[in-house]
C-alpha positions, 0 to 999 in steps of 0.5 A: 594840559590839553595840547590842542588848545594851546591858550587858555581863559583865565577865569578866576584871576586875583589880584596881584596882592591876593595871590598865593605868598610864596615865601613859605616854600622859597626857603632859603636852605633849599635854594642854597643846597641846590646852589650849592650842589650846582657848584659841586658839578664838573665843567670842565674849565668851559666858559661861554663866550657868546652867541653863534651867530656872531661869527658869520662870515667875518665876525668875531667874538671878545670878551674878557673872561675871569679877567682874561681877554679872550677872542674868538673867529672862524679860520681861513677854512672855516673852523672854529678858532681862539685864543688871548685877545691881547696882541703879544707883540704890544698889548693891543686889543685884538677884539677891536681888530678885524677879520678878513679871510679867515685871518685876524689882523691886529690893527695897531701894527699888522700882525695876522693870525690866523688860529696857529700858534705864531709870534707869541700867540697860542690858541686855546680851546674853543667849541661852537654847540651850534646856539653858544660859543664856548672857551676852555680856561683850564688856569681860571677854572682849575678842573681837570679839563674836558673835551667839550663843554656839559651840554644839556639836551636842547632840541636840534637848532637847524629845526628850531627858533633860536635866540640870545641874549646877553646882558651884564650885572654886578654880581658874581655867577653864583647870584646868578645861578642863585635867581634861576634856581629860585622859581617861587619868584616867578608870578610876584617879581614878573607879574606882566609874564607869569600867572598861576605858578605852582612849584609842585616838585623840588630837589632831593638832598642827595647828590646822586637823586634826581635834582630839578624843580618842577613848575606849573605856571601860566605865561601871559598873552593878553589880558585873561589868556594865557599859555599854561606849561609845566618847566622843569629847572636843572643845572647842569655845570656850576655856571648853567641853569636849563628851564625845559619845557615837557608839557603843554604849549612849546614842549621840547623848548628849552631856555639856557641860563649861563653865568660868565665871569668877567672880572672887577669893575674900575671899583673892584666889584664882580661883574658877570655877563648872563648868556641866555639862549632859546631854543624854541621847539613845537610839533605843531604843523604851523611850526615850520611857518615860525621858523621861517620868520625866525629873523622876526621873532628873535628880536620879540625873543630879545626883548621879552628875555630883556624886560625879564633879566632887568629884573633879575639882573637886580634881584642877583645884584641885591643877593651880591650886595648883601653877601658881600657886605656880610647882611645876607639873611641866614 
């Protein structure tokens, strides 16, 4: 891949219809062994919450996880602080509560908290990597708990774009886990994004080789130009799926898939919230110009990563739907 040219004229375009069927390589047990593999992995009970950013000056998070409210705010001096997001004194829900100084201040009665175990409240354990916000739920996970959360290599926010985004479906993690670790889908259910995707290295069957799908794929600009990169999917931790870019245009970027139960529906159904972060990298000169227009460029990062997940979201909730209904093929 030619570094200096970061875009490319696509002279031999097919049509939609014409292109390379994938399903031959998609095969199911291998997407599965990989699923299953990710499943297997250690997370040391951490779930993420949400974006970072959330929590400037007074802001908070809360969100129930695996049927558990959680709330997460920054303390009187700064420091990261969590904990239940249900009032002990009379079940209010203190992500509807707001923050001042430091302290959260239960909007039906008064009671302030300010991160310290008080009045029936207890923390819990909370670490914010700088893009994510994360919570330890060592009832709902059942691991033998870790420090801080399985981070994967990213490069440095302060010298990066970053963006997330957050959307919900009916589904549990694994569906999630199951659509990101199945790149073959990529140039036929995303035709408006991808190009030209070849997978050119899949995973072992061993647990201790190498585990990542490597990708050839053009992202699309406008018309024949295109942007082409080799990505390299990993997971991490059962909820987690990487896409690093290593070659071409943005390599070093890195986008982060997490898949965070929330719990049942008014009918009983899973739903699951996927946390996407970007962290968008480039050695380029001109970078630093696009880092100053951060602010502009995450909501495009916004946006782009919605169109995508609407269509994710309805390939994970399909595989949810024929699982639980026992038609799943194979």
């Amino acid at each position: 891949m030619n570094r200096r040219l970061p875009l490319s004229l696509r002279r031999h375009a097919v049509p939609w219809q014409d292109q390379r069927p994938t399903w031959p390589e998609a095969r199911p047990g291998l997407i599965a062994g990989a699923l299953k593999r990710a499943q297997s992995r250690a997370s040391g009970n951490w779930y993420v919450v949400g974006a970072s950013s959330a929590l400037r000056g007074d802001g908070k998070l809360g969100r129930t996880v695996a049927g558990q409210e959680v709330v997460v705010w920054r303390g009187p001096d700064g420091r990261l602080v969590g904990g239940p997001g249900t009032c002990p004194h009379m079940g209010a829900p203190l992500r509807d509560s707001p923050v001042r100084c430091g302290v959260l201040v239960c909007h039906w009665h008064g009671l302030a908290l300010d991160g310290r175990s008080h009045a029936g409240w207890s923390p819990l354990p909370v670490h914010d990597d700088g893009v994510l916000v994360w919570t330890r739920l060592d009832a709902v996970g059942g691991e033998e708990p870790l420090d801080a959360p399985v981070l994967p290599w990213r490069a440095d926010p302060m010298r990066a774009v970053t963006a997330v985004h957050t959307c919900v479906g009916v589904c549990e993690p694994e569906d999630i886990m199951a659509n990101r670790l199945d790149p073959w889908h990529g140039a036929w259910f995303h035709p408006y994004s991808f190009v030209d995707l070849t997978v050119v290295n899949v995973p072992g069957c061993s647990d201790d080789g190498p585990d990542a799908l490597t990708v050839d794929v053009s992202f699309k600009v406008a018309g024949p130009l295109v942007v082409p990169v080799r990505a390299v999917f990993t997971a991490p931790e059962p909820r987690t799926v990487v896409m690093h870019i290593t070659e071409g245009e943005g390599a070093g970027s890195t986008v982060e898939t997490h898949a965070t139960p929330l719990g049942a529906d008014d009918t009983g159904r899973p739903r699951t919230a996927v946390i996407e972060a970007v962290i968008a990298a480039s050695n380029r000169p001109g970078f630093g110009v696009a880092r100053l227009a951060a602010p502009l460029l995450r909501p495009l990062a916004r946006a782009a990563a919605s169109r995508l997940w609407r269509d994710d979201l309805a390939y994970a909730e399909r595989r949810w739907q024929l699982r639980s209904t026992g038609r799943f093929p194979g």
